[in-house]
N, C-alpha and C positions, 0 to 999 in steps of 0.2 A: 751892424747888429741892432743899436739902438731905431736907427732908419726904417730896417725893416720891421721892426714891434710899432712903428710910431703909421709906418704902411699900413699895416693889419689894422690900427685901431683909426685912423681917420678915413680909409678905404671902408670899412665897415657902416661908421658913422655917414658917408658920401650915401651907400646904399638907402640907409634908413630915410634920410633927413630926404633921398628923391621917391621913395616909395611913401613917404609921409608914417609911416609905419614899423615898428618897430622895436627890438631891445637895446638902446644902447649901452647900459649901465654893464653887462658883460662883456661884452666885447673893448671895452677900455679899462676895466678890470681885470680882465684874463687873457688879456692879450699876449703878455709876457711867459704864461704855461704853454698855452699852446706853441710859442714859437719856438721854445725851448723844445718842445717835447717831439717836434717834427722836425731841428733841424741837429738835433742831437742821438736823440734814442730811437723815436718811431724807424719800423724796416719796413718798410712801403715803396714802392716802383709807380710814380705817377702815371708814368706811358703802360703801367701796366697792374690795372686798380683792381685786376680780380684775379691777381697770385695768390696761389692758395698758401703759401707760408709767409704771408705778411702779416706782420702786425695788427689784431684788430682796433681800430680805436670808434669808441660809441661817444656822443655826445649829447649825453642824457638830458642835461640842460637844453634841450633841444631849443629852448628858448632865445638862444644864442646861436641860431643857424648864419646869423650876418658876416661873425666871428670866427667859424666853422668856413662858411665858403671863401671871406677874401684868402683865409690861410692856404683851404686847395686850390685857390689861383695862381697864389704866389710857390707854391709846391710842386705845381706845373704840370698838374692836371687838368683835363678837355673842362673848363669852365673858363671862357673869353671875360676881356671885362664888360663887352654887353652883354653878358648872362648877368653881371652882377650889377649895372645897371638896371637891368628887369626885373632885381629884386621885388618879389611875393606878387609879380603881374602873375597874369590868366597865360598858364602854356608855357611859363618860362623854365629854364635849370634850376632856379634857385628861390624853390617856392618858402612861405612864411618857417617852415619847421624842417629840417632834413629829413627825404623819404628813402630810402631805400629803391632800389633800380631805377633811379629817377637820376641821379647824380650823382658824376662819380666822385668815390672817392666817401662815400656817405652809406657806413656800415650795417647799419639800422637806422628802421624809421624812429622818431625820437619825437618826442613834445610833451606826452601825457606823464607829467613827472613818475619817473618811479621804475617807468617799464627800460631805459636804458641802461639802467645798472643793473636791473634782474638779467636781461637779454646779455647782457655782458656774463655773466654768470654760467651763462649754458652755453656761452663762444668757448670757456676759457675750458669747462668739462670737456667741451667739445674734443680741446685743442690738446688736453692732456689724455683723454682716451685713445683720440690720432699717434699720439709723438708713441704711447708706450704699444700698440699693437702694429705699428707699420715700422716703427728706424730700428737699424739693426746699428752694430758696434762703427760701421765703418756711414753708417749713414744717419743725417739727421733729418730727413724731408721736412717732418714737420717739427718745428722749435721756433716758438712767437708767442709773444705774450699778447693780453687783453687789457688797453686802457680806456679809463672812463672819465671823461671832464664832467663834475656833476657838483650839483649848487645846496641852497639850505632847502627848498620845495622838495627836491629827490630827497632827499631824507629824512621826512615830517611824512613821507608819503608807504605806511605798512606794508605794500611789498616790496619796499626794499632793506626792509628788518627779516622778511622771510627770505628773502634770496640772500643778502649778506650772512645770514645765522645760519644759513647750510651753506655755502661757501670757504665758509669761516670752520664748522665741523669739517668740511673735507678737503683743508688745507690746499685750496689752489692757488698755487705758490705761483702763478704768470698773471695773477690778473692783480690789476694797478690801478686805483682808483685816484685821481686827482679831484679834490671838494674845493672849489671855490668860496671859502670860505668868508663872505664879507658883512654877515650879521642886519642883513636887509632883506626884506620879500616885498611882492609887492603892496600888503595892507600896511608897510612898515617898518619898525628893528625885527628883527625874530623873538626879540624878549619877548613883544608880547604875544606871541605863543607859543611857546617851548622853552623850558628850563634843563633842558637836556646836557650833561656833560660829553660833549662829540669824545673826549678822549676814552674817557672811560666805557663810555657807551659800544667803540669799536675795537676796545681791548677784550670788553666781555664777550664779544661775538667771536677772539680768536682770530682776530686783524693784528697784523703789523702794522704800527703806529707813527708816522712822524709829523713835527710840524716845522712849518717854513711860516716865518714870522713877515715875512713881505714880498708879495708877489712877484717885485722888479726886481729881486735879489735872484739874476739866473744862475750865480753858483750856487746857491742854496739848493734850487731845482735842482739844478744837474746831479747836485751829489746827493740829494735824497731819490730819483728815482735808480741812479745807479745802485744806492743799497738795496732798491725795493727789487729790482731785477735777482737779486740773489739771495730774497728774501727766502724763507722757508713756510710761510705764510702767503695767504693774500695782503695787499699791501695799502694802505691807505694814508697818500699824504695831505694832510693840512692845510692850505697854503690862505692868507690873511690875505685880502687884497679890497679895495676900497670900489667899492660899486660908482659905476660913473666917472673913475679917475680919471683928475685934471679939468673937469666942467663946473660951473658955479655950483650943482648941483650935487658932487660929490659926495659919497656916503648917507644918501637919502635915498629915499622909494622912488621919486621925482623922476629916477635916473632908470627904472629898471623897465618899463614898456611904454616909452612917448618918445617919441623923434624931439632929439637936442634941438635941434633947426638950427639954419645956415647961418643965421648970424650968431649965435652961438659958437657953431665948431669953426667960422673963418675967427671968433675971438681965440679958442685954444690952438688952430694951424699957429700964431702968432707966438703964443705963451708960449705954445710948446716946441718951440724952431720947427715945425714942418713947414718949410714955404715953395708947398706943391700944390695944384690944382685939384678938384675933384677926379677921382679918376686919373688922375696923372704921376704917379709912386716913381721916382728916381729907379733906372736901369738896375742902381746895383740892386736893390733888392730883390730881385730874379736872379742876378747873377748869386748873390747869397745862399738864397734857396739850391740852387741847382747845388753848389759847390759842396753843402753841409748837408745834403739829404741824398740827391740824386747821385753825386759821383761815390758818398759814403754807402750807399748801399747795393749800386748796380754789380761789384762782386759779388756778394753775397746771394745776388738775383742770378748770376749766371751761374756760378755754382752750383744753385740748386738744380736750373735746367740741368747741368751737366750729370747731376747725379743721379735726377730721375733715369735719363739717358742710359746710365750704368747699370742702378737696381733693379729697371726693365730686366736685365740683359742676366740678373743673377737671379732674380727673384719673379717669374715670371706671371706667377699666380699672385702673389701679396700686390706687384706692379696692377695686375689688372684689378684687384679692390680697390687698391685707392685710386686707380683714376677712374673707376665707376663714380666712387665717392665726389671727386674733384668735379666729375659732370653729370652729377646729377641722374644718374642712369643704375636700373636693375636690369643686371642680366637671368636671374634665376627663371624658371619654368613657373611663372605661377598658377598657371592653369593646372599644371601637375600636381605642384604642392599643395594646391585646393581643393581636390578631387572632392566632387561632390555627394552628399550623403544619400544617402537611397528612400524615397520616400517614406512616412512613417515614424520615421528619425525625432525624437524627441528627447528635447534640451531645452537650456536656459538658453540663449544668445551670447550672453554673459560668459558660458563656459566655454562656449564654441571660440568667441574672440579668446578667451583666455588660449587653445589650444592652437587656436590661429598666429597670436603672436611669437609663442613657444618656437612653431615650424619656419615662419618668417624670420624669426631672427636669426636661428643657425644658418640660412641660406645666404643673408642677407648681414656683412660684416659692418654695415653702417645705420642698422639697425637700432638704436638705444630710448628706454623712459623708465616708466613706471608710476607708481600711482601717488596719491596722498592720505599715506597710512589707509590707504585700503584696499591693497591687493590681495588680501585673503579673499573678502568681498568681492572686489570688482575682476579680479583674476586678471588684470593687466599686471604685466612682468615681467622684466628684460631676464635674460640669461647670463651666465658667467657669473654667477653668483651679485655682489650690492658693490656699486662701485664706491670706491674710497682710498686713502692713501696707501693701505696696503692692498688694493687690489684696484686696479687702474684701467684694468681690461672688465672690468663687471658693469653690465651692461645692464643692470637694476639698479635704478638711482630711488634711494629713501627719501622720496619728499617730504616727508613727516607732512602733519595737516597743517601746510603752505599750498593751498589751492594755488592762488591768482599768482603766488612767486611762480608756483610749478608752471603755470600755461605762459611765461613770460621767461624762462628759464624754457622751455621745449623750445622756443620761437630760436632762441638765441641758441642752440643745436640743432636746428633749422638752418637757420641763418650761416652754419659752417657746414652745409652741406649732409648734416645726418639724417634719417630717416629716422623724428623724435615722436614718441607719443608720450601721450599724458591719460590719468584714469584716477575716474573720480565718479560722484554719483551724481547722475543731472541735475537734480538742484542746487548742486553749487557751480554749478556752469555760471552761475549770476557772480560767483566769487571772479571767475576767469574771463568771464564779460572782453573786458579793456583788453586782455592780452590776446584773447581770440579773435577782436577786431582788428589787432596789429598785426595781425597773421596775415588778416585776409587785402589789409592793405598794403601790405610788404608785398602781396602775392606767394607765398613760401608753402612748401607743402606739411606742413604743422598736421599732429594728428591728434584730436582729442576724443581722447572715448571714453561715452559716460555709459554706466548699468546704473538698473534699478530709474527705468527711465517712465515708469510711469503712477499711480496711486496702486498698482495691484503689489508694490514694496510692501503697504499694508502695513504692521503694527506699531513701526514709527512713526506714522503719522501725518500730519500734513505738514509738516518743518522739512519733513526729508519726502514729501509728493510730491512731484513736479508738474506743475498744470500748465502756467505760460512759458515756460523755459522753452520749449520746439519753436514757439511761434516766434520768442525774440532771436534763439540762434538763423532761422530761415529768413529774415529780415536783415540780415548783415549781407552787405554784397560781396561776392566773390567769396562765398563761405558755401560750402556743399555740406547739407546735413541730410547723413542716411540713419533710417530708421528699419533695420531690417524685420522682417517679420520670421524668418527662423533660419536653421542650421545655413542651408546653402545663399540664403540674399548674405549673412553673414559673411563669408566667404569673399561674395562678389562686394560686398562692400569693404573690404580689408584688399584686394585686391585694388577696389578704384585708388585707395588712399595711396596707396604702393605707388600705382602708377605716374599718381599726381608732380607735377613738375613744378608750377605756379597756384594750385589751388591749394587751401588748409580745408581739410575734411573733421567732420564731427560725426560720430557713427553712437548710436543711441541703443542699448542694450538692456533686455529683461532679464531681471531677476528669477521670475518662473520658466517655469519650462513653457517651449512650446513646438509645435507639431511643423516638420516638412510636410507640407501638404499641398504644393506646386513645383513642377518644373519649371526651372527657369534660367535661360544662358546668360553669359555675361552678358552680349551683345544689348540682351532685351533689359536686361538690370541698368545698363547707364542708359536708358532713355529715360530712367526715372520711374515709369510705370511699367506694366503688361496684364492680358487678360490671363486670370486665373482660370475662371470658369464663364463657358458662354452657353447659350442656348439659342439654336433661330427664332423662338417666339420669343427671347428675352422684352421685357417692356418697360427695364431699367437696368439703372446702376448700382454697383453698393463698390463706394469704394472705401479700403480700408489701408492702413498703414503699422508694421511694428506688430506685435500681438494682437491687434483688433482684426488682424485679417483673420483667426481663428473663429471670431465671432461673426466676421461678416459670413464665413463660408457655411457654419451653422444657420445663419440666420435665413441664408439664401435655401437653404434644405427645406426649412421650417416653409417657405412662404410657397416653396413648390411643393411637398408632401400635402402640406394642411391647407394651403388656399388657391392650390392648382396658380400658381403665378409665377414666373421665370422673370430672374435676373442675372442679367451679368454681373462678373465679380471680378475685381482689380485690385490688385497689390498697389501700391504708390510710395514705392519708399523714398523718393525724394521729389517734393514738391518742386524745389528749385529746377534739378534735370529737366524733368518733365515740361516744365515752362518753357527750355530752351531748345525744344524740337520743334521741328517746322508742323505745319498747319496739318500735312498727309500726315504726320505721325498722332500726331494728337489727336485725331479723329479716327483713327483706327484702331484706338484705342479707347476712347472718350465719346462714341460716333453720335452725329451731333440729332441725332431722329432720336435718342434715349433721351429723352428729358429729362425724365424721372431720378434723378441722380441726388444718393444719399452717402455722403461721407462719413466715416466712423476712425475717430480717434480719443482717444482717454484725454485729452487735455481742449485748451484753450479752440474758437473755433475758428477764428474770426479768419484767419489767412484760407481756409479750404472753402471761401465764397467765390473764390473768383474762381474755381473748376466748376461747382456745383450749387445746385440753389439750396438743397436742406445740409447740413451738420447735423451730426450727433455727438456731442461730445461733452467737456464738463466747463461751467461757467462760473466755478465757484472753487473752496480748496476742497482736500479731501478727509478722511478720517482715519482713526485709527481703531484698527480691526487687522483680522486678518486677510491678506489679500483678496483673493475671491469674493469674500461678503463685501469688501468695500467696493468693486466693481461691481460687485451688482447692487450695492444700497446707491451708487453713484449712477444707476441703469449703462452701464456696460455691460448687458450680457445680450443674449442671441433674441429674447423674448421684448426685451426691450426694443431692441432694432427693428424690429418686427413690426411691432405697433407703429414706433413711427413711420415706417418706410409704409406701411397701409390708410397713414392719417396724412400723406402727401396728397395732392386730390394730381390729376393726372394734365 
């Protein structure tokens, strides 16, 4: 036992001290949690790292990935010790911070303090909307809790006061936070920045509370998280433990991101009786691991096989949800369920998504989000009425105004397989920033939708206009943002997000109404663009995105009524797609004899140069009025495009 905690922490430190790089001060600090907690409690199957009823465990201190990988080596998970040798190399298993489908055994990606323990929060929703609408009396498929190793940065860090204070309202009794508690960061002690009472502070959230006064006291663990397992609460333990334990450097900053170096840790091999080589950890310690994790829970592994096996056999319809859920797969008709609106059709976007998710989600039983305190507004809203302890199957979760917990909270019902969206108004997309980028680097199909996506919101202002928010979400890689321009792109955009396996989607919706006034099939919708309107003397382009194609298609009227001049017109709801068509598609679209090509969108311009050479769009904020006059005191209107699209010289 002691052996293999003393494995974990100089195996750790072996990493750092050859990578030159590194945290050691966790990993010889919390050394002792985690081994406790993987070789006691955690239900996990190494040889089998994506059972759907294991345990999840996030290690939000992602800081501590060193401490996190030797433990899934020695837990006998596919990471060799040259993976861990190659610690934070170019191309290795065990890069600087754990990523998600990069390694297994590594539940979320983790680093950016704050977002592991939110992510945890929407595992554990996750995990308790699974257990009460799929196990019946004689089955338990899904029963496992959610724990989180997390330090003093995660919680100095605001969303994770917004994800623990809903959490904590909706009593999730399976998630287990373990706080490495050792009163250091790295400008320091933590005094000098926070006077926060941790206890009080996680009692008033509606935490269950305990503390463990020394981290190497593993019965203390052992029997504080067995209370926490039967807690009736979420559960939060305490545990004190001395950053950098056993190096000269002990309980100072010193210790929390610098490689100790080798003369250093061969001084503590000595102190501390390990007199084993780098990389060279004594047999038993495997054999440890295997005996307290792998033979403890490989029952509990076949069993479950056995009983899917059975609930197959009784339940033949619920069987087939949740193993769509299990793989990531819709079998619904979405073509059907989207039938498209007959042109003429006019709406907000806004409302259409609202009715779009409605249909979605009765078809669709792994379906769950909802908005932050504005779904009256944004009309995003799960069914089954508001999930919570009395109703466990409600598929409307009340984010209250917790933006960034909410987009980091969907990732982590994401991350257990649900089809999660989120809804809010674009400009606080800047709130959801970080969590929307961990989507798109997790690869997870995350879906955030914002209304009220552009200044024609109007009397609010420019606090709630969004001018550069399009342009920063289209700049995140492996992020698809559509911006549909009415009833049926809608459709085909709630569709692509459906479809999505590995991509997170951001779908961008107006507050006004606006007009079907294009055919258009799915096929043509995920290349990103298609021609709206053509003419053979066309002698340009007006491309538009979102509502502005209402004005490009007026504007194209104008220039052919009143200046005898033909343009083509093109919808562009997603800049990204569009990019990633080969050279025949983009020209048969874009065809490259039009020169003339004038982009029109309400916001920022800068990213629609590399299609076309003019923009129209807005380089400044916006104002408050009522929508209309602000798009046209902002020259969004038909008359204005016009002008410019004639002051282009050819």
């Amino acid at each position: 036992m002691e052996k293999s905690i003393q494995a974990i922490r100089f195996t750790g430190l072996d990493m750092i001290n050859q990578a030159n790089s590194g945290h050691p001060g966790i990993v010889l600090g919390a050394a002792p949690i985690l081994y406790r907690l993987y070789t006691k409690h955690l239900k996990v199957m190494p040889s089998d790292p994506k059972w759907f009823n294991r345990d999840r465990f996030v290690m939000s201190a992602g800081h501590g990935s060193a401490l996190l990988y030797a433990t899934l080596h020695y837990a006998g998970y596919d990471i060799s010790m040259h993976d861990l040798k190659d610690f934070r190399q170019l191309k290795s298993l065990t890069p600087g911070h754990p990523e998600y489908r990069h390694t297994p055994g590594v539940d979320a990606t983790t680093g950016p303090l704050g977002q592991g323990i939110s992510m945890a929060v929407g595992m554990a929703i996750a995990e308790s909307y699974l257990r009460h609408t799929f196990n019946k009396s004689k089955f338990s498929l899904i029963d496992h809790h959610t724990y989180v190793l997390c330090g003093d940065g995660d919680l100095q860090e605001g969303v994770t006061f917004e994800a623990m204070s809903l959490a904590g309202h909706l009593e999730l009794e399976k998630l287990i936070v373990l706080y490495d508690s050792n009163d250091v960061q790295l400008d320091g002690p933590t005094k000098a920045a926070t006077s926060t009472d941790i206890k009080q502070w996680v009692k008033s959230l509606k935490w269950d509370y305990q503390l463990i006064e020394d981290a190497n006291d593993l019965e203390a663990i052992d029997e504080a998280i067995a209370h926490a397992k039967h807690a009736s609460q979420p559960s939060f333990i305490e545990i004190k433990s001395v950053i950098g334990y056993g190096s000269t450097k002990a309980g100072t900053a010193a210790t929390h991101g610098a490689p100790l170096g080798v003369e250093e840790t061969t001084r503590m091999r000595e102190a501390m009786d390990y007199p084993h080589p780098p990389f060279e950890p004594p047999k038993s310690v495997y054999t440890d691991f295997f005996e307290q994790l792998t033979i403890r829970v490989e029952k509990d592994h076949i069993e479950w096989q056995e009983s899917m096996e059975e609930f197959a056999q009784l339940y033949p319809k619920l069987f087939e949800q949740l193993e769509d859920i299990i793989n990531r797969q819709v079998h619904a008709d979405l073509e059907q369920l989207l039938e498209l609106e007959p042109l003429g059709t006019k709406e907000a976007t806004r409302v259409t998504g609202g009715k779009i998710i409605d249909v979605l989600s009765h078809a669709i039983p792994g379906m769950i989000g909802g908005s932050a305190d504005l779904s009256v507004s944004t009309k995003v809203k799960g069914i089954h009425g508001d999930f919570s302890k009395q109703n466990r199957i409600g598929r409307n979760i009340q984010f209250g105004v917790r933006e960034h917990g909410m987009g980091a909270i969907i990732n982590g019902l994401s991350l257990h397989h649900l089809k999660a969206f989120s809804g809010g108004f674009l400009i606080f997309s800047d709130y959801m920033k970080p969590a929307i980028r961990l989507a798109a680097l997790m690869e997870i199909p995350s879906i955030f939708v914002f209304t009220h996506d552009s200044v024609a919101v109007g009397e609010d202002g420019p606090t709630h206009q969004p001018i550069e928010q399009l342009s920063m979400l289209r700049t995140i890689p492996h992020l698809v943002t559509l911006r549909p321009a009415h009833a049926n792109e809608t459709k085909h955009a709630f569709r692509y997000a459906i479809e999505a396996i590995k991509t997170p989607t951001v779908i961008a919706l107006t507050r006004q109404d606006t007009v079907v006034n294009s055919d258009v099939s799915y096929e043509a919708f995920k290349k990103g663009a298609y021609i709206v309107y053509d003419h053979a003397d066309a002698e340009g382009i007006l491309i538009a995105t979102g509502s502005e194609l209402n004005i490009a298609l007026g504007a194209q009227k104008i220039l052919s009524e009143t200046h005898q001049i033909e343009v083509r017109v093109v919808s562009m709801p997603s800049l990204e797609l569009f990019k990633r068509q080969n050279s025949k598609t983009k020209n048969s679209i874009l065809s490259p004899e039009l020169k003339k090509r004038l982009v029109i969108e309400a916001g920022s311009p800068d990213l629609w140069y590399q299609i076309a050479p003019h923009v129209h769009g807005i380089e400044h904020f916006g104002a408050s009025a009522k929508g209309a006059q602000v798009l046209d005191a902002l020259g969004m209107s038909e008359e204005a495009v016009v002008k410019h699209y004639l002051s282009i010289e050819s």
